[in-house]
N, CA, C and O atoms as CSV, one atom per row, in Angstrom:
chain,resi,resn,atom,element,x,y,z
A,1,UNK,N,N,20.058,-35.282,3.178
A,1,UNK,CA,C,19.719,-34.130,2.371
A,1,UNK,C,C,20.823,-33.074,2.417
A,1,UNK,O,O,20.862,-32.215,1.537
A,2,UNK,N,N,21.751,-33.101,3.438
A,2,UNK,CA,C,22.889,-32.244,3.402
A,2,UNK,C,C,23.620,-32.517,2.091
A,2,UNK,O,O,23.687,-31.871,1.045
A,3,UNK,N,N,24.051,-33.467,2.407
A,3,UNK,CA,C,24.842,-34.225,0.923
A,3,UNK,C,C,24.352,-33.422,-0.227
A,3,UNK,O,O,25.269,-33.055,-0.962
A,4,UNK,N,N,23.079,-33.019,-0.616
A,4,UNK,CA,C,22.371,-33.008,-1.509
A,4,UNK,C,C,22.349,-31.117,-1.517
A,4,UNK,O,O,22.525,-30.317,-2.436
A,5,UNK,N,N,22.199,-31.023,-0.775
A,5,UNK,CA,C,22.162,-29.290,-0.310
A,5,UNK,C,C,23.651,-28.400,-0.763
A,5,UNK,O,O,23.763,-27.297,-1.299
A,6,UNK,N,N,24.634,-29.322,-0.331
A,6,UNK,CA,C,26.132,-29.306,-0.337
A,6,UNK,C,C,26.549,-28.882,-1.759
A,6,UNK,O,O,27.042,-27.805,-2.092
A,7,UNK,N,N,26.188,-30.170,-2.696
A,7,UNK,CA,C,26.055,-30.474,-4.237
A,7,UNK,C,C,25.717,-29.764,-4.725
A,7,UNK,O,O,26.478,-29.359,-5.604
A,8,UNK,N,N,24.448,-29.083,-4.596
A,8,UNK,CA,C,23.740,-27.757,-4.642
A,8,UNK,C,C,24.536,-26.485,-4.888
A,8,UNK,O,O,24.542,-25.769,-5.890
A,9,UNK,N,N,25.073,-26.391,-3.975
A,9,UNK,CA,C,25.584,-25.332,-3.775
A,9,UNK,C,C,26.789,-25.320,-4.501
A,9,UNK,O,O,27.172,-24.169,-4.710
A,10,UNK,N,N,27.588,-26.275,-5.000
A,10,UNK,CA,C,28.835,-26.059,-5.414
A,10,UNK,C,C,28.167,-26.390,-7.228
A,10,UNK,O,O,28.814,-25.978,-8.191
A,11,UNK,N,N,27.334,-26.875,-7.345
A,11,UNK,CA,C,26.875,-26.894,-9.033
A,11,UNK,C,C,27.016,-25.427,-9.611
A,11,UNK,O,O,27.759,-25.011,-10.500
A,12,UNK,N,N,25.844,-24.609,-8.643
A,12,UNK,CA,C,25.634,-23.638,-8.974
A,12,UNK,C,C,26.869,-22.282,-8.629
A,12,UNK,O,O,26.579,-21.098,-8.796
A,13,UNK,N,N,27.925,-22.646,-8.247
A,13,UNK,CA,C,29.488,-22.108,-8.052
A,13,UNK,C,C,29.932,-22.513,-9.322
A,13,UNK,O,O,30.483,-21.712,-10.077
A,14,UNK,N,N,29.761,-23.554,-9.588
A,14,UNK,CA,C,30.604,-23.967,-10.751
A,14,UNK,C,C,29.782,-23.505,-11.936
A,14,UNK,O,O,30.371,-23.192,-12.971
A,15,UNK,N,N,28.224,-23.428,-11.846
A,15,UNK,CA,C,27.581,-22.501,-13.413
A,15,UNK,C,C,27.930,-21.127,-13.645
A,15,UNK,O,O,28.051,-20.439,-14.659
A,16,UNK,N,N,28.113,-20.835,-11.859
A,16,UNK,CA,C,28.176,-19.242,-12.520
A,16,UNK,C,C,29.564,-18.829,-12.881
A,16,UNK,O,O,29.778,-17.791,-13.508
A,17,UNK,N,N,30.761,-19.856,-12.382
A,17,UNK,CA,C,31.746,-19.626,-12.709
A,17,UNK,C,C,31.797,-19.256,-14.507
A,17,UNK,O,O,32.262,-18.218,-14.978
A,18,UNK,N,N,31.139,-20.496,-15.369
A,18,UNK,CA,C,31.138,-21.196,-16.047
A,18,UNK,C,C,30.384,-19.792,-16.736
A,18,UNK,O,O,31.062,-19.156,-17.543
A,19,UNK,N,N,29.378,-19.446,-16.508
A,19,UNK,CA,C,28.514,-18.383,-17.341
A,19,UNK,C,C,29.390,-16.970,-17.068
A,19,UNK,O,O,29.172,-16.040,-17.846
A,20,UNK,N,N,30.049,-16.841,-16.346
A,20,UNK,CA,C,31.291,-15.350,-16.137
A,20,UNK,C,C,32.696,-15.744,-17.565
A,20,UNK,O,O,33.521,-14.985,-18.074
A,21,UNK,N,N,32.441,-17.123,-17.787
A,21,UNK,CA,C,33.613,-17.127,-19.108
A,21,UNK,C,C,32.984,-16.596,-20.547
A,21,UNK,O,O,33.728,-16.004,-21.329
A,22,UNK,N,N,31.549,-16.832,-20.881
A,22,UNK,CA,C,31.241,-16.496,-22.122
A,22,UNK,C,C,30.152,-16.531,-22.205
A,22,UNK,O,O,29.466,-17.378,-21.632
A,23,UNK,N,N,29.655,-15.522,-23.023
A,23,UNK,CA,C,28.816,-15.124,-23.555
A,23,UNK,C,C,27.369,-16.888,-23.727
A,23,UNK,O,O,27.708,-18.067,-23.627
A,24,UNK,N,N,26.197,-16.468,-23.936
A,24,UNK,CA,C,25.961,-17.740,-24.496
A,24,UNK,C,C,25.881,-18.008,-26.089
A,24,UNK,O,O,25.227,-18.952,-26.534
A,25,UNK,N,N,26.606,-17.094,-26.929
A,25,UNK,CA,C,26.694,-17.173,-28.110
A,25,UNK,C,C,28.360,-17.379,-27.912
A,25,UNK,O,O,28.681,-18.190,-28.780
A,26,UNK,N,N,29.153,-17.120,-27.399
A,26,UNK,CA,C,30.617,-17.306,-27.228
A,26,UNK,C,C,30.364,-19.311,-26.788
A,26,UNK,O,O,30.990,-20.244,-27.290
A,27,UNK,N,N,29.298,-19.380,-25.769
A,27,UNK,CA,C,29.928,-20.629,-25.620
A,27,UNK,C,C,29.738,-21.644,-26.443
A,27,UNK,O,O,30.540,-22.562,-26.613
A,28,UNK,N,N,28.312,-21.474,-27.166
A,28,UNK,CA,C,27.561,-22.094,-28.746
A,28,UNK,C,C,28.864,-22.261,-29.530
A,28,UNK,O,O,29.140,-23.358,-30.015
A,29,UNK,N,N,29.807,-21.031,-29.692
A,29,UNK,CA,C,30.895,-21.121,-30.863
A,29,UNK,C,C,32.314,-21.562,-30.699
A,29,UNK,O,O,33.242,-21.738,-31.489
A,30,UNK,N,N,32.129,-21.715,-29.053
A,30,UNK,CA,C,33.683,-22.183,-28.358
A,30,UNK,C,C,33.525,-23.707,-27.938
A,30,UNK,O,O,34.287,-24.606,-28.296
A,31,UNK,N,N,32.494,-23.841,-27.179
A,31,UNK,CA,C,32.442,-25.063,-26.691
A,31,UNK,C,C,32.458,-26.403,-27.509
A,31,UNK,O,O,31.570,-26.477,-28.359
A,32,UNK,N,N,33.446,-27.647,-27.389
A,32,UNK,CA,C,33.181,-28.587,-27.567
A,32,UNK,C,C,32.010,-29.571,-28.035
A,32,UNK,O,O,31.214,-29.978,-27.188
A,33,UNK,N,N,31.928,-29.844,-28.978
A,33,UNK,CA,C,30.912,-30.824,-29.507
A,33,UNK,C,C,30.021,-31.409,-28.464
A,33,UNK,O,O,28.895,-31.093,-28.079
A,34,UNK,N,N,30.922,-32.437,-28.088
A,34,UNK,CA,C,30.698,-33.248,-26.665
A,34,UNK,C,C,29.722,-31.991,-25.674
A,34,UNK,O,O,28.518,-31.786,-25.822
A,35,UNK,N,N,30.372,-31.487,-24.967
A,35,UNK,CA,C,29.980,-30.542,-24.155
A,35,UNK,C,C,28.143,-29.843,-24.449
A,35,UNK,O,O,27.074,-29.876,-23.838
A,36,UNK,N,N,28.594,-29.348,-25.563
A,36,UNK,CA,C,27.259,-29.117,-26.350
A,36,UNK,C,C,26.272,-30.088,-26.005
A,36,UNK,O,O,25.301,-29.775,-25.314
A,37,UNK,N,N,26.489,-31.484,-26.527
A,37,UNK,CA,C,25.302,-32.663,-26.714
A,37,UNK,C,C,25.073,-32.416,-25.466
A,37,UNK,O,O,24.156,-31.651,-25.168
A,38,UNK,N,N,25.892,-33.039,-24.456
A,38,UNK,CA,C,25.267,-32.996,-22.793
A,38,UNK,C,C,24.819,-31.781,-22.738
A,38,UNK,O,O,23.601,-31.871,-22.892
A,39,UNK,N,N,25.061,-30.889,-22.628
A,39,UNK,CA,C,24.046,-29.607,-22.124
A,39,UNK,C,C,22.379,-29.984,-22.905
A,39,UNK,O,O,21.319,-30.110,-22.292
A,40,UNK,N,N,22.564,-30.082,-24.196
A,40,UNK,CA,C,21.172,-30.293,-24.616
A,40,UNK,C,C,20.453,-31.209,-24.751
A,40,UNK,O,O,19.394,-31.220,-25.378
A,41,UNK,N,N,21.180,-32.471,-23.913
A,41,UNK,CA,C,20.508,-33.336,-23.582
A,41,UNK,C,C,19.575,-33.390,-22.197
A,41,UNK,O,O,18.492,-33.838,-21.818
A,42,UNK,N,N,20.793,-32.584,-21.662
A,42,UNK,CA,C,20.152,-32.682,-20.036
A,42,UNK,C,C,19.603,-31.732,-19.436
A,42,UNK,O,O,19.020,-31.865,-18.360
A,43,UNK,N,N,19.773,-30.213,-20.324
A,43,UNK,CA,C,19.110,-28.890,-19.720
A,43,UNK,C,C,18.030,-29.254,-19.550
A,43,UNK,O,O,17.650,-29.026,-18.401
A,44,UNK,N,N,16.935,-29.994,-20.505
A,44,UNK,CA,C,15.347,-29.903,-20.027
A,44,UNK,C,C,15.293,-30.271,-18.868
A,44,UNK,O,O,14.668,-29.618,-18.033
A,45,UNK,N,N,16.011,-31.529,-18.538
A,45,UNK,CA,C,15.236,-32.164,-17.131
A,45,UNK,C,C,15.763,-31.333,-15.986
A,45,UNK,O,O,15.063,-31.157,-14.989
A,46,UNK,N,N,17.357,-30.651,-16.128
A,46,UNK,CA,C,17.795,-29.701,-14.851
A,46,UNK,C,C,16.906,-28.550,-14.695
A,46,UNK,O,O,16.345,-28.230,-13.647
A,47,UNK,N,N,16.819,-27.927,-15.877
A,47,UNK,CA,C,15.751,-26.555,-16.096
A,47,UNK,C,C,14.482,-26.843,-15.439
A,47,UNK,O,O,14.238,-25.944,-14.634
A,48,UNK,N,N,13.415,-27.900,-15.466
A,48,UNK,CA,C,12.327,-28.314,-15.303
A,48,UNK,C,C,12.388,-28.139,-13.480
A,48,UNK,O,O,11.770,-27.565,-12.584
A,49,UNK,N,N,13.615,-29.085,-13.669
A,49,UNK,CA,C,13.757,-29.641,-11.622
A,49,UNK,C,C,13.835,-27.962,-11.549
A,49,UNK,O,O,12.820,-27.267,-11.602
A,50,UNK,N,N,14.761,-27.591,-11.462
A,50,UNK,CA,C,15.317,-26.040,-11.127
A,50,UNK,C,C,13.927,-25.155,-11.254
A,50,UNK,O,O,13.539,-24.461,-10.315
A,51,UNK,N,N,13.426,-25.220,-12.138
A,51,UNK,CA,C,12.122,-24.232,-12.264
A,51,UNK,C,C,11.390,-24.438,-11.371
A,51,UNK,O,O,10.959,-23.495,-10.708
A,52,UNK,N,N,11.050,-25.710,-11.108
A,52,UNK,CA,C,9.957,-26.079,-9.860
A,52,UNK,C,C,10.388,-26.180,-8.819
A,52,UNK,O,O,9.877,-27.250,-8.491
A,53,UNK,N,N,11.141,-25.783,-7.754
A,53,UNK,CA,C,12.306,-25.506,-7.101
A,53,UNK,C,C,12.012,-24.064,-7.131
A,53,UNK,O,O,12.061,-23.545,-6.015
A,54,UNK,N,N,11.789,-23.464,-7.873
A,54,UNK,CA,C,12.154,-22.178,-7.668
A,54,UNK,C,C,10.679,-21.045,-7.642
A,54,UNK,O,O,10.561,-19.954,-7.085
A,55,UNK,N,N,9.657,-21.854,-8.507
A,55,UNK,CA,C,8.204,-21.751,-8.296
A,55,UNK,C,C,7.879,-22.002,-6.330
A,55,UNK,O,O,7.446,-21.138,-5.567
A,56,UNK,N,N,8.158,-23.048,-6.071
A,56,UNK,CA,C,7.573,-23.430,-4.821
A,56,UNK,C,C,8.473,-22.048,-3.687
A,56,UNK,O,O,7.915,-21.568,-2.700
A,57,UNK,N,N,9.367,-21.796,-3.976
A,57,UNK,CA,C,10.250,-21.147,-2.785
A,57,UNK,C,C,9.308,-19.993,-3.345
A,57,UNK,O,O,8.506,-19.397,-2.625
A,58,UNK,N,N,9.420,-19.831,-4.205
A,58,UNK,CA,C,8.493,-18.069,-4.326
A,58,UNK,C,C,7.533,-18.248,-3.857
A,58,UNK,O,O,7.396,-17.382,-2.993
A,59,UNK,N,N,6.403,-19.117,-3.891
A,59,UNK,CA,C,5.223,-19.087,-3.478
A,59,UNK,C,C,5.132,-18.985,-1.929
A,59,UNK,O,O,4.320,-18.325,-1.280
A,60,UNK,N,N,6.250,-19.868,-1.422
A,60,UNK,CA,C,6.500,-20.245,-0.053
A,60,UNK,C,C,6.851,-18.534,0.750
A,60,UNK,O,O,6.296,-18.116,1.767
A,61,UNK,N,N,7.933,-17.784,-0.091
A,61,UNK,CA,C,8.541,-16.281,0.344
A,61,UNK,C,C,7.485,-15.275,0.031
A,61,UNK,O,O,7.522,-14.151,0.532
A,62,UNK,N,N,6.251,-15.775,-1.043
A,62,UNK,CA,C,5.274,-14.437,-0.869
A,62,UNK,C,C,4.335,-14.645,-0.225
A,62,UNK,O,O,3.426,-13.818,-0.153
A,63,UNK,N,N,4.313,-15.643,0.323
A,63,UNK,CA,C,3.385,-16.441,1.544
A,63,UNK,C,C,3.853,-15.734,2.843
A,63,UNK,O,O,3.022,-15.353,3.667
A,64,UNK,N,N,5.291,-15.546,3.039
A,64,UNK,CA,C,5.880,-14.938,3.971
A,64,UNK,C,C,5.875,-13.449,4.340
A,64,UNK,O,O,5.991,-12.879,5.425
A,65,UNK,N,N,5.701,-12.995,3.065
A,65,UNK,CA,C,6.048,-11.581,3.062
A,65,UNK,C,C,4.510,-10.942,3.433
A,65,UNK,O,O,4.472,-9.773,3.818
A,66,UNK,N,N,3.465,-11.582,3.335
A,66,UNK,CA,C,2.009,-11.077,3.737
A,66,UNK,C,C,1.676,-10.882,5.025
A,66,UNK,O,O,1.800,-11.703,5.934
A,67,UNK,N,N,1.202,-9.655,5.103
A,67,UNK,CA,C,0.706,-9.353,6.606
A,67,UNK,C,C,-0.124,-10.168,6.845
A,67,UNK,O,O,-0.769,-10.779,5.993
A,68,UNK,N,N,-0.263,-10.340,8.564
A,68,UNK,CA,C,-1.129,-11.261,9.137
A,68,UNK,C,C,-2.456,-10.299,9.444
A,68,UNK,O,O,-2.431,-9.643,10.486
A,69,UNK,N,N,-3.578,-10.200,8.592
A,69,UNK,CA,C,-4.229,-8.978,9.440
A,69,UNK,C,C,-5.317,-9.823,10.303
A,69,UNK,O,O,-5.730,-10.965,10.101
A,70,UNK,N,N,-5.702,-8.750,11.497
A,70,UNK,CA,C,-6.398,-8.966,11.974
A,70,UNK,C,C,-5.462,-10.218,13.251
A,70,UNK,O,O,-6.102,-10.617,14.223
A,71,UNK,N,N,-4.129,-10.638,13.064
A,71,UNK,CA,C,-3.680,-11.512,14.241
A,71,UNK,C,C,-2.886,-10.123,15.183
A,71,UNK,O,O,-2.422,-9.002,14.971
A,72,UNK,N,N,-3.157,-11.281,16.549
A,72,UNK,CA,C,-2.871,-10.767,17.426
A,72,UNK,C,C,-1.563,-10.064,17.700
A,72,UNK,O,O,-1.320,-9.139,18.476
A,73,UNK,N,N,-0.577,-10.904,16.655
A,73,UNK,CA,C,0.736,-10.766,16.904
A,73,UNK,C,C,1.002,-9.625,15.876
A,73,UNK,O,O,2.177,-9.267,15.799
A,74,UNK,N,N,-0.134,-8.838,14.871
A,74,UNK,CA,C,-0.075,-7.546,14.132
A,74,UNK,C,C,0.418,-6.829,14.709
A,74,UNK,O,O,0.012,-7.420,15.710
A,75,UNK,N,N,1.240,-5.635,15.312
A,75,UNK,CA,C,1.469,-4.960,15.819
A,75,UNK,C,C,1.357,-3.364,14.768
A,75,UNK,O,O,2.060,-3.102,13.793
A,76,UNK,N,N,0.204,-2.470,15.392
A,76,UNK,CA,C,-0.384,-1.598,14.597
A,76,UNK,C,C,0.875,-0.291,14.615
A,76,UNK,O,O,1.035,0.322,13.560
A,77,UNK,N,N,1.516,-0.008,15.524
A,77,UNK,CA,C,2.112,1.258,16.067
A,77,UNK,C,C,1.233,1.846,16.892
A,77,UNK,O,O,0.100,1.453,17.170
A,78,UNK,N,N,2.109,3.338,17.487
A,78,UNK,CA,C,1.378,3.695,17.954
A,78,UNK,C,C,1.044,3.857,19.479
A,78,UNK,O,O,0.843,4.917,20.072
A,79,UNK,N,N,1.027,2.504,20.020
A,79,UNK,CA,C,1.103,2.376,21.316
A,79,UNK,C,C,2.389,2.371,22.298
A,79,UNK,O,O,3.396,1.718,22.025
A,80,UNK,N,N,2.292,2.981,23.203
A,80,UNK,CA,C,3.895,3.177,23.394
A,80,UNK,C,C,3.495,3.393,25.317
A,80,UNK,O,O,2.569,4.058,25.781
A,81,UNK,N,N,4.587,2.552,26.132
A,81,UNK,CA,C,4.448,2.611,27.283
A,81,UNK,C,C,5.163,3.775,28.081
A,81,UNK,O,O,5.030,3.859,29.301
């Protein structure tokens, strides 16, 4: 999964590189034919993966961000030795 994590990380180096050159109406009118087809062939299924990917981590980080009430490990303030 490193491998995969790695990949990850340098895709999304290389999109944002890629989205800092143009506009997305600059790249509609600059980009290559070719280039074009693959993007709109393959955005649904990257967009889809990527979306759900990105649903689960939110759910997972506002899962995180909730107080524990009522646990022990709450710490109210207040008390001070």
């Amino acid at each position: 999964m490193e491998d995969a994590s790695e990949r990850l990380l340098r895709a999304l180096e290389a999109w944002e590189s890629a989205v800092e050159l143009a506009t997305p109406d600059e790249a509609r009118d600059a980009f290559d034919e070719a280039s074009l087809q693959v993007f709109w062939q393959r955005w649904p299924h990257v967009s889809s993966w990527g979306g759900a990917v990105w649903r689960r981590l939110n759910e997972d980080l506002a899962d995180a961000a909730k107080p524990l009430a009522d646990s022990e490990h709450h710490e109210v303030g207040g008390e001070g030795g």
